[in-house]
Each structure stands twice: as C-alpha cells, then as structure tokens.
ROKEZA-163386 format. One line per 4 residues: for each residue x, y, z of N, C-alpha, C, O. Coordinates in steps of 0.2 Angstrom, whole numbers, plus 5000, padded with zeros to 4 digits. Layout:
X,Y,Z,X,Y,Z,X,Y,Z,X,Y,Z | ...
END
This chain:
5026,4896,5033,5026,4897,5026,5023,4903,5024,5017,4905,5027 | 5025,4907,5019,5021,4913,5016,5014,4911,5016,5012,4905,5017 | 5011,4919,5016,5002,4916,5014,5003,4916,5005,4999,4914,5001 | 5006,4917,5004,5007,4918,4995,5008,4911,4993,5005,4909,4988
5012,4907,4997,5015,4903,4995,5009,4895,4996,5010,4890,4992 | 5005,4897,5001,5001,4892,5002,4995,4891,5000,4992,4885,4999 | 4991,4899,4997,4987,4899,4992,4991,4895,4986,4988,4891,4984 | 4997,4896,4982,4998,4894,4976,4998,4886,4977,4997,4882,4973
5000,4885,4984,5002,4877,4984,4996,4873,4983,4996,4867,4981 | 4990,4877,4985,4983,4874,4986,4978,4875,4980,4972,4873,4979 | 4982,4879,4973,4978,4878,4969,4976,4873,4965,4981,4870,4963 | 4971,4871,4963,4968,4865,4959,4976,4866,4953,4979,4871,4953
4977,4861,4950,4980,4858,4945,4976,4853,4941,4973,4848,4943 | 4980,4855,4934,4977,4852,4929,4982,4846,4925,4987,4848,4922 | 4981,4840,4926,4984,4835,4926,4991,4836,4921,4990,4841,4917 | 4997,4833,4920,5003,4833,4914,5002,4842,4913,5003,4844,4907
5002,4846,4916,5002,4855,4916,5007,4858,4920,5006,4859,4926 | 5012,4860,4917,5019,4862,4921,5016,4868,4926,5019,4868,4932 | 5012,4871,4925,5009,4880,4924,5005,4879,4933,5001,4874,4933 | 5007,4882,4937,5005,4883,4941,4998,4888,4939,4993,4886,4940
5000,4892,4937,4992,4895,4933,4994,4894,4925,4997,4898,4921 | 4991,4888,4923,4987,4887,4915,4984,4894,4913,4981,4897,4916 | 4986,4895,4907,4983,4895,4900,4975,4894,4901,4974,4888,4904 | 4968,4899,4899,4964,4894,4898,4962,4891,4893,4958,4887,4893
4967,4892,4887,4967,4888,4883,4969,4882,4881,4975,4881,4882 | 4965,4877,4879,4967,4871,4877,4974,4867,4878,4975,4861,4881 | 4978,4874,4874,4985,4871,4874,4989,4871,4882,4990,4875,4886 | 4992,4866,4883,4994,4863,4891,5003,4868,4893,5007,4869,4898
5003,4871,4885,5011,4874,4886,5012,4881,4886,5017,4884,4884 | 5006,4883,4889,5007,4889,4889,5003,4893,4897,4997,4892,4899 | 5009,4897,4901,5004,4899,4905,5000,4905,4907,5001,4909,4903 | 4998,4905,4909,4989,4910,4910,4994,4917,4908,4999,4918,4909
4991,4922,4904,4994,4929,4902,4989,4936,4901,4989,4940,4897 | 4986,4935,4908,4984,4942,4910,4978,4940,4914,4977,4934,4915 | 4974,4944,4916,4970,4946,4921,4965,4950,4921,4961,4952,4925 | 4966,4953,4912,4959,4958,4912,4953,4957,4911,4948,4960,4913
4951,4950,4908,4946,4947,4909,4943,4947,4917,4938,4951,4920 | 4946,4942,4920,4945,4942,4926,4945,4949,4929,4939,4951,4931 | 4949,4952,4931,4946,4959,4933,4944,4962,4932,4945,4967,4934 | 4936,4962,4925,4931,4964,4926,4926,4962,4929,4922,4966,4932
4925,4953,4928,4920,4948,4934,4920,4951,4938,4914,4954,4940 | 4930,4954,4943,4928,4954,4950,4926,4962,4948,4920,4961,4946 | 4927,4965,4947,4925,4973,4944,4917,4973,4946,4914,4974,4952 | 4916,4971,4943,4907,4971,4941,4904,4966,4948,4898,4966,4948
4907,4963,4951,4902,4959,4956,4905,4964,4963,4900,4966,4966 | 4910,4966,4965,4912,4970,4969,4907,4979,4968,4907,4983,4972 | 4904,4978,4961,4903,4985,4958,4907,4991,4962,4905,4994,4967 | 4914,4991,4958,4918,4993,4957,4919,4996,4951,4925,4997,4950
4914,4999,4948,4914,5000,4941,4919,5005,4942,4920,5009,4946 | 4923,5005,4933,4929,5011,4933,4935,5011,4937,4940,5015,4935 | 4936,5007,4942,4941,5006,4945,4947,4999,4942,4947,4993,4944 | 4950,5001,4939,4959,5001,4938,4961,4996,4941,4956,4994,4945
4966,4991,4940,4971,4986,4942,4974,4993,4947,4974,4993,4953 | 4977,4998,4942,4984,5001,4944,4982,5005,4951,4986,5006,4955 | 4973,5008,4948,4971,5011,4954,4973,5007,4961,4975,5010,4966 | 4972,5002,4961,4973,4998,4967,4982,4998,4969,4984,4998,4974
4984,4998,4964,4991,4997,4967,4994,5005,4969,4997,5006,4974 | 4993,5008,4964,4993,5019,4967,4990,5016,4974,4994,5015,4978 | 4984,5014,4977,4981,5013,4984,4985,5012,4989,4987,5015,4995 | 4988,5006,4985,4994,5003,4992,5000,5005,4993,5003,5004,4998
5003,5009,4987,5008,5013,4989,5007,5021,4990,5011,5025,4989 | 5001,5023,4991,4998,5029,4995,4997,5025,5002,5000,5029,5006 | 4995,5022,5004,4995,5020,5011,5002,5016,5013,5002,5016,5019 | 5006,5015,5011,5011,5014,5014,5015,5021,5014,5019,5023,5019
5014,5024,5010,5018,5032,5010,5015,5035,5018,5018,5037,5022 | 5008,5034,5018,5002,5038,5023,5006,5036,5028,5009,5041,5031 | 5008,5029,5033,5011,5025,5037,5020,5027,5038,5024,5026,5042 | 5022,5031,5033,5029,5032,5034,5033,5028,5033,5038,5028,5035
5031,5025,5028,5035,5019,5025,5042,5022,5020,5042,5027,5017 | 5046,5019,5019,5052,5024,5015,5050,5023,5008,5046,5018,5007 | 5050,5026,5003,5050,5025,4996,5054,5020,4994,5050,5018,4990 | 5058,5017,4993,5063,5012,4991,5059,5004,4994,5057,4999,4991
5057,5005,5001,5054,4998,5003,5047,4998,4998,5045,4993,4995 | 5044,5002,4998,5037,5001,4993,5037,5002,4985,5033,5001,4981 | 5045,5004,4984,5045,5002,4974,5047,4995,4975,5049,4992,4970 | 5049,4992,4983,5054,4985,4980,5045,4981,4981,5044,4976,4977
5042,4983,4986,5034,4980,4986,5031,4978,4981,5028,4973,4980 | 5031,4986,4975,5027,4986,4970,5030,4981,4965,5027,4976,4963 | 5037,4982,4962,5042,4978,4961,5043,4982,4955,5043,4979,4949 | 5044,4991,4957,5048,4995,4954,5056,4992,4952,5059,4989,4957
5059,4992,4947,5065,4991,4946,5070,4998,4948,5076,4998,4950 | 5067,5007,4948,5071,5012,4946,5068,5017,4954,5062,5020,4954 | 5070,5017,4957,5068,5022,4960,5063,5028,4960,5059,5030,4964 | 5064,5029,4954,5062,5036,4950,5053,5033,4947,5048,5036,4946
5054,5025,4948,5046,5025,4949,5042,5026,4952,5037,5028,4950 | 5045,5025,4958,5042,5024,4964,5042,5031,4967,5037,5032,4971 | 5045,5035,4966,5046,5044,4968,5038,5046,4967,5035,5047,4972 | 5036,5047,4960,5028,5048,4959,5024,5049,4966,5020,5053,4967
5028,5044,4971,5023,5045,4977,5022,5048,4982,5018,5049,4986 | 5030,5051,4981,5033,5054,4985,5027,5061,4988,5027,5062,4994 | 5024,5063,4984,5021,5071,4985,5016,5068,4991,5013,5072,4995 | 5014,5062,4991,5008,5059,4995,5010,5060,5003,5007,5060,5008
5017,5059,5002,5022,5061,5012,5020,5068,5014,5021,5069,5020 | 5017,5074,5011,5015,5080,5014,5010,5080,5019,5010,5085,5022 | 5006,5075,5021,5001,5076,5026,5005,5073,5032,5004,5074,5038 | 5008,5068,5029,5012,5064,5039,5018,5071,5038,5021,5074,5043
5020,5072,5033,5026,5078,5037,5024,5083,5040,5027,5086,5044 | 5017,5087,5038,5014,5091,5040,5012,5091,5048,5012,5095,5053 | 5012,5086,5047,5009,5083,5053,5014,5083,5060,5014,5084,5066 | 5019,5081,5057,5026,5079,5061,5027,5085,5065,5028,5086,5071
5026,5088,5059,5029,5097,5059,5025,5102,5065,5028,5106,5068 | 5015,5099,5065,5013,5104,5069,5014,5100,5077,5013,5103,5082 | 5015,5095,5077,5018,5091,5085,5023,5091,5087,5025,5088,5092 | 5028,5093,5083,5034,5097,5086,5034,5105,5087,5034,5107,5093
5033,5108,5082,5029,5115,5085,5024,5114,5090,5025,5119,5094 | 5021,5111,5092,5016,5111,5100,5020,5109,5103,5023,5114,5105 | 5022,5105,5105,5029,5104,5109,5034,5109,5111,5035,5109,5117 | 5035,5112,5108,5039,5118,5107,5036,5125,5111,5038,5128,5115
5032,5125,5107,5028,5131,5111,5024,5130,5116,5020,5135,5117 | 5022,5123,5121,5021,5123,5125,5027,5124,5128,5027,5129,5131 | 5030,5121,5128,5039,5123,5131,5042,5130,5133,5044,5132,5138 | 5040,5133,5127,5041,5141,5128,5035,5145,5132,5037,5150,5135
5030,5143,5133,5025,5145,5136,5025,5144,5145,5024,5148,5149 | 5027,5137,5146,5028,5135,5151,5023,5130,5153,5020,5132,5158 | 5020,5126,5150,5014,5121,5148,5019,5115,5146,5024,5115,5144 | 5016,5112,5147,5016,5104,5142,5011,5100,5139,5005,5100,5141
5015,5098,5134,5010,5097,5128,5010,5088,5127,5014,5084,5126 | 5003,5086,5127,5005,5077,5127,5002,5077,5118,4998,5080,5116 | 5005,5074,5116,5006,5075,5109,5007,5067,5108,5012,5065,5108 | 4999,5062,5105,5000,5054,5103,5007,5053,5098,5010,5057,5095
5008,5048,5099,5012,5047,5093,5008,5048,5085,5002,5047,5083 | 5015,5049,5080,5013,5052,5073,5010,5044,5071,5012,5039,5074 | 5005,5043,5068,5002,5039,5063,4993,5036,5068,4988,5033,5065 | 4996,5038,5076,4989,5035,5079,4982,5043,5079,4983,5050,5078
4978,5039,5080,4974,5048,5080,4977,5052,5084,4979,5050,5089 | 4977,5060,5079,4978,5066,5081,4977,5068,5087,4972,5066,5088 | 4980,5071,5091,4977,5071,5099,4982,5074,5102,4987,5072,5105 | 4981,5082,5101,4986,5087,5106,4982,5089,5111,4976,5092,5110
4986,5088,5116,4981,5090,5123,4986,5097,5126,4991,5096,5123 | 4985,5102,5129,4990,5107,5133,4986,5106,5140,4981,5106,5142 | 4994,5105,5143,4993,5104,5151,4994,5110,5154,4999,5113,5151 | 4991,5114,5159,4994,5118,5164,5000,5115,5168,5002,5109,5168
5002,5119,5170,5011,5117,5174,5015,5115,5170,5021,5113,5172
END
C-alpha cells in the first residue's frame, strides 16, 4: 500500500466526521482549509525561520531537475496542470548538462590524444581519471 495512503488510513478520527482531515472548527461539515498556521509551529520548532511552503516545493523540483528527471514527470509530481509551469525549472538543468558536456569532451579528447578516459557515470560523484595507453 502507498506510504501516503497508510499514514491517512492511521489518522485519528473524530467520531460522525466525514473529513479525513476535520476542520478545527467546531463545525463537523467542513474540512481542514489550509496549513499556514501549522506551518509556522513547524517553521518555528525546526527554526526554519523565513522559509516558504513554496520554498520547499521549488527544492524538490530543483532536485529532481539536478537528478535528470524530465520536466513533465515533476509538474505531474507538483500537480502542475500547464507545462509552462513547470518550465520555470528548466534553467536549473545547466549544471547536469554542463556536466554531460565536459565528460563527453573528456572522452573525446582522450580518444584523439590516444589515452583513455574513465569517466563515473553522470549524477554519482564527478571523477575523470586519464589513463595512459
């Protein structure tokens, strides 16, 4: 079963309350409508001061960008409806292409030099070795 699915399945409930997450308020017919309260508690105990809802989610789709993940899978993650939201992120792919770019040029120019070049794969630590022979 999901881990999403089994934290909600194990939340307390509050007797005759349809609301998987209740309202704090009194009234039983309405459900819970936002989080900014709460994410100060956690804000302020994590001291975390200044730091965003949104900040947190820009994180996670800068790190899935950092990993090579496609844009389309990380606005369906975020739960982008337009493409074009999820684009924003795009400029954050310059250091893995960069990257790609100078371990194919090593490879190449050991090639042409008559050397070999052991070159990690892209996303684990950086690590161009040149071989003689």
């Amino acid at each position: 079963m999901d881990v999403v699915l089994l934290i909600l399945r194990d939340l307390p409930r509050k007797p005759d309350n349809p609301w998987i997450l209740p309202s704090r308020l009194a009234v039983n017919d309405r459900p819970f409508d936002g989080v900014g309260h709460v994410w100060l508690r956690i804000r302020t105990a994590a001291k975390l001061d200044g730091v965003r809802l949104y900040d947190l989610r820009h994180t996670f789709a800068s790190k899935g960008v950092n990993i090579g993940l496609g844009l389309p899978l990380i606005g369906g993650l975020l739960g982008h409806g337009l493409p074009t939201t999820t684009a924003k992120y795009a400029h954050l792919a310059a250091d893995p292409t960069r990257e790609a770019g100078e371990r194919i040029a090593t490879r190449l120019a050991s090639g042409l030099a008559g050397t070999r070049a052991t070159v990690t794969a892209l996303g684990s630590r950086r690590r161009i070795t040149q071989l003689n022979g």
